[in-house]
C-alpha positions as CSV (number, residue, x, y, z in Angstrom):
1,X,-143.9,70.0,0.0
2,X,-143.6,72.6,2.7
3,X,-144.7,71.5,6.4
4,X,-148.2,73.5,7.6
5,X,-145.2,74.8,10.0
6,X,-142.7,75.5,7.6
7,X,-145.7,77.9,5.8
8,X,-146.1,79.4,9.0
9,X,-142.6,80.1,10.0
10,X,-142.6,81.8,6.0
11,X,-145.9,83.6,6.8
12,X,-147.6,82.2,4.5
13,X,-150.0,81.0,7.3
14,X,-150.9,83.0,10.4
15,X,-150.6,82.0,13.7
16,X,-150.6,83.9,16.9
17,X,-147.2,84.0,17.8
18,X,-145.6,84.1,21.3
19,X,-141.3,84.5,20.3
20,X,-139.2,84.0,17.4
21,X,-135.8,84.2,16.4
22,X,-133.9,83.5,13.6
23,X,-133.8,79.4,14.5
24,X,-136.8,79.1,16.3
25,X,-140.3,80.6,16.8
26,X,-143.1,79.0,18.8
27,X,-146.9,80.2,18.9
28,X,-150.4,79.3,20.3
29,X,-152.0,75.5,19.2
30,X,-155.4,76.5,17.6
31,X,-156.6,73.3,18.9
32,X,-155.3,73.6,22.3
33,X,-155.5,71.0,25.6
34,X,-154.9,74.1,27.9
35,X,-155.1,77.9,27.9
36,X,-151.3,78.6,27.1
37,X,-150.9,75.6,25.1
38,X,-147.8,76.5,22.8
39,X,-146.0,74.8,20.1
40,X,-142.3,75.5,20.0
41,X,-140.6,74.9,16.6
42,X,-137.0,74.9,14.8
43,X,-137.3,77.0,11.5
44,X,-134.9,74.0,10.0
45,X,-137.5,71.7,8.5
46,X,-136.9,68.6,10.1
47,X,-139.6,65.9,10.6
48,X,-138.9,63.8,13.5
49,X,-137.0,65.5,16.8
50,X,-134.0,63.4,16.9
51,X,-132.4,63.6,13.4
52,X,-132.1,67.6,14.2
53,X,-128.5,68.3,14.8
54,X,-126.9,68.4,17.9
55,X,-126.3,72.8,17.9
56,X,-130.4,73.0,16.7
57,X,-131.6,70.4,18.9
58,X,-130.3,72.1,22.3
59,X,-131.0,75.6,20.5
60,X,-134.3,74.3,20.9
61,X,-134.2,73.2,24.1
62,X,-133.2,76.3,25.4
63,X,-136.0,78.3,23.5
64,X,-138.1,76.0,25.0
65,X,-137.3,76.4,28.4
66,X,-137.9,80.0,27.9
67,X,-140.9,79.8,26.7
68,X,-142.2,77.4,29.3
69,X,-141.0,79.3,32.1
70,X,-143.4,82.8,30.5
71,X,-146.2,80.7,30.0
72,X,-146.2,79.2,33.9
73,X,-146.1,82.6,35.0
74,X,-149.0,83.4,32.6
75,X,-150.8,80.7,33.7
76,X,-149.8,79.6,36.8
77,X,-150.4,75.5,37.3
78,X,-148.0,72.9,38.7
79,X,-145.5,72.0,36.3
80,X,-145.7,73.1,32.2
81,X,-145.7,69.6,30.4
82,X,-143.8,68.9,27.3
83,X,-144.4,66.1,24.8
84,X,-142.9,65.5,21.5
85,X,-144.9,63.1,19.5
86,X,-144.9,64.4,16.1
87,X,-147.1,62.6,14.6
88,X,-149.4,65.1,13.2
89,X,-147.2,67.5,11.1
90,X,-143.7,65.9,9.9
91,X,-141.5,69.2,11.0
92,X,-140.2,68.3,14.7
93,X,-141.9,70.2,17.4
94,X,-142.7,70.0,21.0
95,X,-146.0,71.1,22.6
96,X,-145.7,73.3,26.0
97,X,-148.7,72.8,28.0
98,X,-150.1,74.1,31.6
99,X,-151.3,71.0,33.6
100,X,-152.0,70.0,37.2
101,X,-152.3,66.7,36.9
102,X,-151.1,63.8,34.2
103,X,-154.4,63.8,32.6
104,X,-154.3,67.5,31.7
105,X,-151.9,66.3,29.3
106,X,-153.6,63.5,27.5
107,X,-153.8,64.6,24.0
108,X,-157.3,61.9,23.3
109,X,-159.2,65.1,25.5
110,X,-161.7,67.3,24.1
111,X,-159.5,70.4,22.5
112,X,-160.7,73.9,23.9
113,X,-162.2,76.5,21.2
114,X,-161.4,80.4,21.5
115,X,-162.4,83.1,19.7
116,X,-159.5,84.7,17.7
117,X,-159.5,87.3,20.1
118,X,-159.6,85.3,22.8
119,X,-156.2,83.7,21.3
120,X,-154.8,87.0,20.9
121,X,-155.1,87.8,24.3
122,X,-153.6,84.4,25.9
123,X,-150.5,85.0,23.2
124,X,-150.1,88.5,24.4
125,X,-150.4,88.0,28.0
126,X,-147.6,85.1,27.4
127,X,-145.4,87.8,25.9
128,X,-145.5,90.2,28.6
129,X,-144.2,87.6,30.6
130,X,-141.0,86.8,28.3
């Protein structure tokens, strides 16, 4: 059975999308930590991180590091975190999130709530930055 991911990456689900290419794609977290919070995904439906190949897994890193680097200008803060944990949905990600301190990044905090225009505005204001 497909991945909630996987449905997205096939569009069978939206999501409010910040890059893609034909590997990777990454997009908003609807139950986000931060403003800017970002998942960054491989298209190749993986579950856990390190069983990706070698050639995906630093693809990924890459795509990553480019998306990090437009969301810090987005929404400037002292470093842009990055966790792997992959619990939650068996198709390996990483989450991308704006923090100033360690605790901006503890994932047992209240998620924010936006409207879906607020979320449309945070993804396109990310782009612009790409």
């Amino acid at each position: 059975m497909p991945s909630i991911f996987t449905k997205i990456i096939n569009g069978e689900i939206p999501c409010y999308k910040i890059a893609e290419d034909e590997n990777y794609i990454a997009f908003l977290d609807i139950f986000p930590l931060k403003k800017g919070h970002t998942l960054v995904v491989p298209k190749k439906e993986i579950d856990y991180m390190f069983d990706l190949d070698s050639e995906t897994y630093q693809g990924l890193m890459l795509f990553t590091k480019k998306i990090s680097e437009a969301i810090r200008v987005t929404y400037p803060c002292n470093r842009i975190g990055m966790a792997v944990i992959g619990l939650e949905v068996p198709h390996a990600h990483i989450h991308l999130v704006p923090i100033n301190t360690m605790n901006d990044m503890n994932f047992a905090n209240d998620k924010l709530t936006y409207s879906k225009e607020e979320f449309i505005e945070c993804a396109e204001n990310i782009k612009r930055n790409l």
